[in-house]
C-alpha positions in Angstrom: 0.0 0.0 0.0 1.1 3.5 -0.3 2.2 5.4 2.4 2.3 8.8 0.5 1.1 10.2 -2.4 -0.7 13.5 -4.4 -2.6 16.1 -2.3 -5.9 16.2 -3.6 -6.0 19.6 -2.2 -2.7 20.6 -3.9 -3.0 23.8 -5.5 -4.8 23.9 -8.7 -6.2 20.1 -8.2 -9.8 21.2 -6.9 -12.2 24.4 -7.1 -11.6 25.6 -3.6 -11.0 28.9 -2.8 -9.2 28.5 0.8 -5.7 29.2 1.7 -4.4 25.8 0.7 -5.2 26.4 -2.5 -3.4 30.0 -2.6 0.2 29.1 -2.8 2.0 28.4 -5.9 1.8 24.9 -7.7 3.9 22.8 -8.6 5.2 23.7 -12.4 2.6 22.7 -15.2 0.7 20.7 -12.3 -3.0 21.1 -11.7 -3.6 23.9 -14.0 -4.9 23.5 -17.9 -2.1 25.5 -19.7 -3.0 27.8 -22.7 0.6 26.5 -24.0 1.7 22.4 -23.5 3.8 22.4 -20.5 5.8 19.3 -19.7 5.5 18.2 -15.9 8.0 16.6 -13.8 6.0 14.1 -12.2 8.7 13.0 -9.4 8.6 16.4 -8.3 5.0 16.2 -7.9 5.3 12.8 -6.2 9.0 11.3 -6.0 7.7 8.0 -5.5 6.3 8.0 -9.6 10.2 7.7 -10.3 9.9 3.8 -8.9 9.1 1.5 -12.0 8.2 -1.2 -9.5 6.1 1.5 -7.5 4.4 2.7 -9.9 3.9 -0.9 -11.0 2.4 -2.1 -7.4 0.0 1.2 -7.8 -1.7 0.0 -10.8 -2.3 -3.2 -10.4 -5.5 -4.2 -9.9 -6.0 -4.7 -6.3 -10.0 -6.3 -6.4 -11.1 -9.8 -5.7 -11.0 -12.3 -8.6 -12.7 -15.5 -8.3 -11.4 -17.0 -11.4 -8.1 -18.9 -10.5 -4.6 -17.7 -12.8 -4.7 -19.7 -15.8 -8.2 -21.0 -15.7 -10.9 -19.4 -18.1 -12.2 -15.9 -16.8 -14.9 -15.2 -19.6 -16.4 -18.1 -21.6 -18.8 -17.7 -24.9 -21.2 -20.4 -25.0 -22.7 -21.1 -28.0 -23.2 -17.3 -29.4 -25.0 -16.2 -32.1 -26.3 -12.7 -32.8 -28.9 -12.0 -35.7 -29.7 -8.9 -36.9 -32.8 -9.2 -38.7 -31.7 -12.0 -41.4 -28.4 -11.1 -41.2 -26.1 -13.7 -38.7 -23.1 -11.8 -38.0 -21.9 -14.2 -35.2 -22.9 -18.2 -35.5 -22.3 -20.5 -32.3 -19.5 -18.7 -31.5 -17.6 -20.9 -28.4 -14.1 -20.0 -27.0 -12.5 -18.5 -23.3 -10.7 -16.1 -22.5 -7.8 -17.7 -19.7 -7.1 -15.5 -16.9 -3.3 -13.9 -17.2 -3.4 -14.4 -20.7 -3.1 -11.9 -23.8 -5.7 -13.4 -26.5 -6.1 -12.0 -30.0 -9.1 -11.8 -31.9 -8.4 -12.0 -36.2 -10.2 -12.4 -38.9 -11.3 -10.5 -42.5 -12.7 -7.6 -42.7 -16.9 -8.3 -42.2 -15.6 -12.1 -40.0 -17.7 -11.0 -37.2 -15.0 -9.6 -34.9 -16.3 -6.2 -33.7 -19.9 -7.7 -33.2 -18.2 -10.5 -31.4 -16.4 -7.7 -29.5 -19.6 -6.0 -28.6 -21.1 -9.0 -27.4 -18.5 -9.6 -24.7 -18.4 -6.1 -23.5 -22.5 -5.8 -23.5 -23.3 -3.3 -26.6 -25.2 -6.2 -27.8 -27.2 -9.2 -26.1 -26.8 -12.5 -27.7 -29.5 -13.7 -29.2 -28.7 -17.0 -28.9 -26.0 -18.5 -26.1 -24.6 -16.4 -23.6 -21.7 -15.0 -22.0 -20.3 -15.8 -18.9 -17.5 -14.0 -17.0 -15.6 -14.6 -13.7 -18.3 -17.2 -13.0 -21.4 -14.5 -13.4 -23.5 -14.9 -16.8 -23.8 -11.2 -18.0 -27.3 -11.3 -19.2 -29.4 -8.1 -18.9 -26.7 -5.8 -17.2 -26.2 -2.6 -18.7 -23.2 -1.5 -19.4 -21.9 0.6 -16.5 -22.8 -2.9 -14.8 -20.5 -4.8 -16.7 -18.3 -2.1 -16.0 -18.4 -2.4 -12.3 -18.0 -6.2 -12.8 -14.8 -5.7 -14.5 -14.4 -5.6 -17.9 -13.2 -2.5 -19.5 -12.7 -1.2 -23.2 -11.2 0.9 -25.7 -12.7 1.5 -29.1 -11.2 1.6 -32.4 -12.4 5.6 -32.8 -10.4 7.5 -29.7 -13.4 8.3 -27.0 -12.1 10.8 -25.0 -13.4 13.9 -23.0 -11.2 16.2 -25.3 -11.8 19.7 -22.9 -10.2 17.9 -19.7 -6.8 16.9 -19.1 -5.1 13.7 -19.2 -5.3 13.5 -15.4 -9.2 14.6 -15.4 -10.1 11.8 -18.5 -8.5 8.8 -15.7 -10.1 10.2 -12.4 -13.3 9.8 -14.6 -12.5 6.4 -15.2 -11.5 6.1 -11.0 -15.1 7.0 -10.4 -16.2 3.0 -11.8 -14.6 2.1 -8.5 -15.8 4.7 -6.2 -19.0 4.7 -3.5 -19.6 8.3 -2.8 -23.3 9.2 -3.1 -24.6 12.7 -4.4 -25.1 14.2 -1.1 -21.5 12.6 -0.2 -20.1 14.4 -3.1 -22.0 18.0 -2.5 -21.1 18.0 1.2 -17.2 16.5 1.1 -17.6 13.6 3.1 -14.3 12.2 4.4 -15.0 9.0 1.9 -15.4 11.6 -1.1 -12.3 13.4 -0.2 -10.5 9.5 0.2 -11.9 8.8 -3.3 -10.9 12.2 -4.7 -7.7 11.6 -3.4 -7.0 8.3 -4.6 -8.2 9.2 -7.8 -5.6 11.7 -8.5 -3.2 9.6 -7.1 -3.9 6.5 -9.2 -4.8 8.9 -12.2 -1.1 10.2 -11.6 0.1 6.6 -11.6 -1.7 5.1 -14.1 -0.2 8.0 -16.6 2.9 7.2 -15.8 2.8 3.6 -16.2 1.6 3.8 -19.6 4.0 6.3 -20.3 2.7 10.3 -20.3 3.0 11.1 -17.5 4.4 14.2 -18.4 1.5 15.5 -20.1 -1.2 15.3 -17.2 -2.0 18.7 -17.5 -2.6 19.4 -20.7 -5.9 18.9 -22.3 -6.5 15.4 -24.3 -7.4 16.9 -27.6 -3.9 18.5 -27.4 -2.0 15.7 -27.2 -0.4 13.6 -30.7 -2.5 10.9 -31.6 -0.5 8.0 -30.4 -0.6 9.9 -27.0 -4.1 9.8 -26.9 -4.6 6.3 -27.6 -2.7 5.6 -24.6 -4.4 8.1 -22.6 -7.5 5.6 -23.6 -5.8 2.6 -22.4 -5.1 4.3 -19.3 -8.3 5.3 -18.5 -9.9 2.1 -19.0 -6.9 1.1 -16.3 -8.7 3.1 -14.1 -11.6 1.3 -13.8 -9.4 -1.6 -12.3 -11.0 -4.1 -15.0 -10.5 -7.7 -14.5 -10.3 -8.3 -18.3 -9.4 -5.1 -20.7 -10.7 -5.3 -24.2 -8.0 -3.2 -26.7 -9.9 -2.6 -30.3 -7.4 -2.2 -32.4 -5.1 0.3 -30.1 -2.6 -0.1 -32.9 -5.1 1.7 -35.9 -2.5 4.6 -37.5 0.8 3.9 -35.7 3.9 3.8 -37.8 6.3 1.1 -37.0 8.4 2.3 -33.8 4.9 3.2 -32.3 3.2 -0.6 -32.6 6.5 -2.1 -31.1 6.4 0.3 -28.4 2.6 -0.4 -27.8 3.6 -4.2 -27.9 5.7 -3.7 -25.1 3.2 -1.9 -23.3 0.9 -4.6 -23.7 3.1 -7.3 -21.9 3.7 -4.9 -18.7 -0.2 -4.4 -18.8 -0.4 -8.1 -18.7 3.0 -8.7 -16.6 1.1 -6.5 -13.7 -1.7 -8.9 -13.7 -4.3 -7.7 -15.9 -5.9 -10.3 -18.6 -5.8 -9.0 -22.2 -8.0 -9.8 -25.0 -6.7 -7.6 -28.3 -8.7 -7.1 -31.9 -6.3 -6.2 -34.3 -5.5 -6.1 -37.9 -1.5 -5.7 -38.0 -1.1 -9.5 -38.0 3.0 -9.2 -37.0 1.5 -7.3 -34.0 -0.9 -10.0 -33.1 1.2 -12.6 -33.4 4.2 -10.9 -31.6 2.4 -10.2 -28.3 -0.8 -13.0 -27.8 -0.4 -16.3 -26.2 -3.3 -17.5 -28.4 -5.6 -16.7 -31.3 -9.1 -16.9 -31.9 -10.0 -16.7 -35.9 -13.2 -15.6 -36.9 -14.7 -15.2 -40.7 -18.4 -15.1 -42.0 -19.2 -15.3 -38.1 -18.0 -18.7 -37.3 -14.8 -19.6 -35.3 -12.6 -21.2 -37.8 -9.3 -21.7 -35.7 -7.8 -21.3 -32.0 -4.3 -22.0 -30.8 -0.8 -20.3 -30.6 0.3 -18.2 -32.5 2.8 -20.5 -34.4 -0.1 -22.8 -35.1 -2.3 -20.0 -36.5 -0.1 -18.9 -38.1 0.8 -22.2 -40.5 -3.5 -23.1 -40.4 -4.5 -23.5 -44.2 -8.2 -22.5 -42.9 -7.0 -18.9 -42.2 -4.7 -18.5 -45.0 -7.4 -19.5 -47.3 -9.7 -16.6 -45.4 -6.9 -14.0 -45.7 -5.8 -14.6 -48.9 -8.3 -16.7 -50.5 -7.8 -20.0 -52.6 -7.2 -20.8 -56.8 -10.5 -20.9 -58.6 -9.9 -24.5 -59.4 -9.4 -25.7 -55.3 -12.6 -23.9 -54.6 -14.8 -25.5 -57.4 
């Protein structure tokens, strides 16, 4: 646990108008700049410049039933219709605890759909989804949430008038238990929660990598920046699974292989990964194992080595000769 960390009455950090708020901040911290400033986050908290602590921060510190190794979300026997149209067709695979799991296939192989499925945009129509021993059912989404699975999307969502720091406290909140009249009257819970969330937010920011840009606002920051901005947000909700839709969508070369090695200490820390992405030298250099989808239907699962080498989805990537498909 940590013993210190950020002030959430530091200067700057909170709307209040008394004298702790009156002397000056720290430089670039807890202001929104009209100009990008850089901020030294081990002067704002000289702990942020331990890799391990920063590490033992972020981690996720809630229960999880499921045991390491042992499947933490299971489809059952999906399939989701839209009107005629079957986009996904008894769909069955897990997702193991610990693991990083990619999700391929073609473009219009069901992936995003199957994506939405798990993370409760859509309600099977057939089957079901179960996850850390719960079927998922009829929660809504900020339910799901709460249960622990988390998301990015292939479009960047972010609040883009707040700052870094602001768009992860938002995603703190998942977590937190203050009521409305708790947060309206200060109540020493709100001001713990408030608290952690700046410190986590500060955390989280650096572990993925900006910290240094906490104050500035997120439509501001270079794209790449902002993707991981997404990633870190979706931290804070302390998921037990995070779903990355194509994280890599844009990136030039240096920028995948640095995302790839942020995907491992995202896993390393003890979070379970599942990954949709086209760049297939990105898929196969970071999962554990693959799930191939095309026309809706599951056509392979393994390691990577053994995907890669499946005549099923080289035939759905590249296609076969007229004459082998007569």
């Amino acid at each position: 646990m940590r013993e210190e960390g950020l002030d959430s009455n530091a200067p700057g950090l909170t709307g209040d108008d008394d004298e702790a708020n009156s002397g000056p901040a720290p430089s670039g911290y807890g202001q929104i700049p009209d100009e990008p400033v850089d901020v030294d986050v081990t002067a704002v908290d000289p702990s942020l410049a331990d890799p391990e602590h920063v590490a033992e921060v972020v981690a996720p510190q809630r229960e999880i039933r499921t045991a390491e190794g042992a499947p933490l979300m299971r489809m059952e026997h999906v399939t989701m219709k839209f009107g005629g149209l079957v986009a996904l067709d008894d769909v069955s695979f897990d997702i193991k605890r610990g693991e990083i799991l990619g999700l391929i296939g073609p473009n219009g192989a069901g992936k995003t759909t199957c994506f939405n499925t798990m993370t409760g945009v859509y309600r099977p129509t057939e089957g079901q989804v179960v996850f850390d021993g719960r079927v998922l059912g009829k929660l809504k989404r900020n339910e799901i949430t709460r249960a622990g699975i988390a998301r990015t999307f292939q479009n960047i969502r972010l609040f883009n008038e707040m700052t870094a720091l602001e768009n992860v406290a938002v995603g703190t909140d998942a977590r937190h238990k203050t009521s409305v009249p708790g947060a309206l009257f200060r109540t020493t819970r709100h001001r713990d929660e408030e608290r952690d969330a700046i410190d986590r937010g500060m955390a989280l920011l650096e572990f993925v990598g900006i910290g240094e840009r906490a104050t500035e606002k997120a439509k501001n920051l270079p794209y790449g920046d902002q993707r991981r901005l997404e990633i870190a947000r979706a931290l804070a909700t302390e998921p037990k699974l995070l779903c990355l839709d194509e994280p890599a969508a844009g990136f030039n070369p240096a920028e995948k292989s640095a995302l790839m090695d942020l995907i491992r200490k995202i896993r390393d820390d003890g979070y379970t990964v599942l990954l949709i992405e086209h760049d297939m030298r990105l898929v196969m250099g970071v999962t554990d194992r693959i799930v191939v989808l095309e026309f809706g239907r599951m056509i392979a699962e393994g390691l990577p080595d053994e995907i890669r080498d499946n005549e099923q989805v080289i035939a759905a990537y590249l296609g076969v000769p007229d004459d082998e498909s007569a």
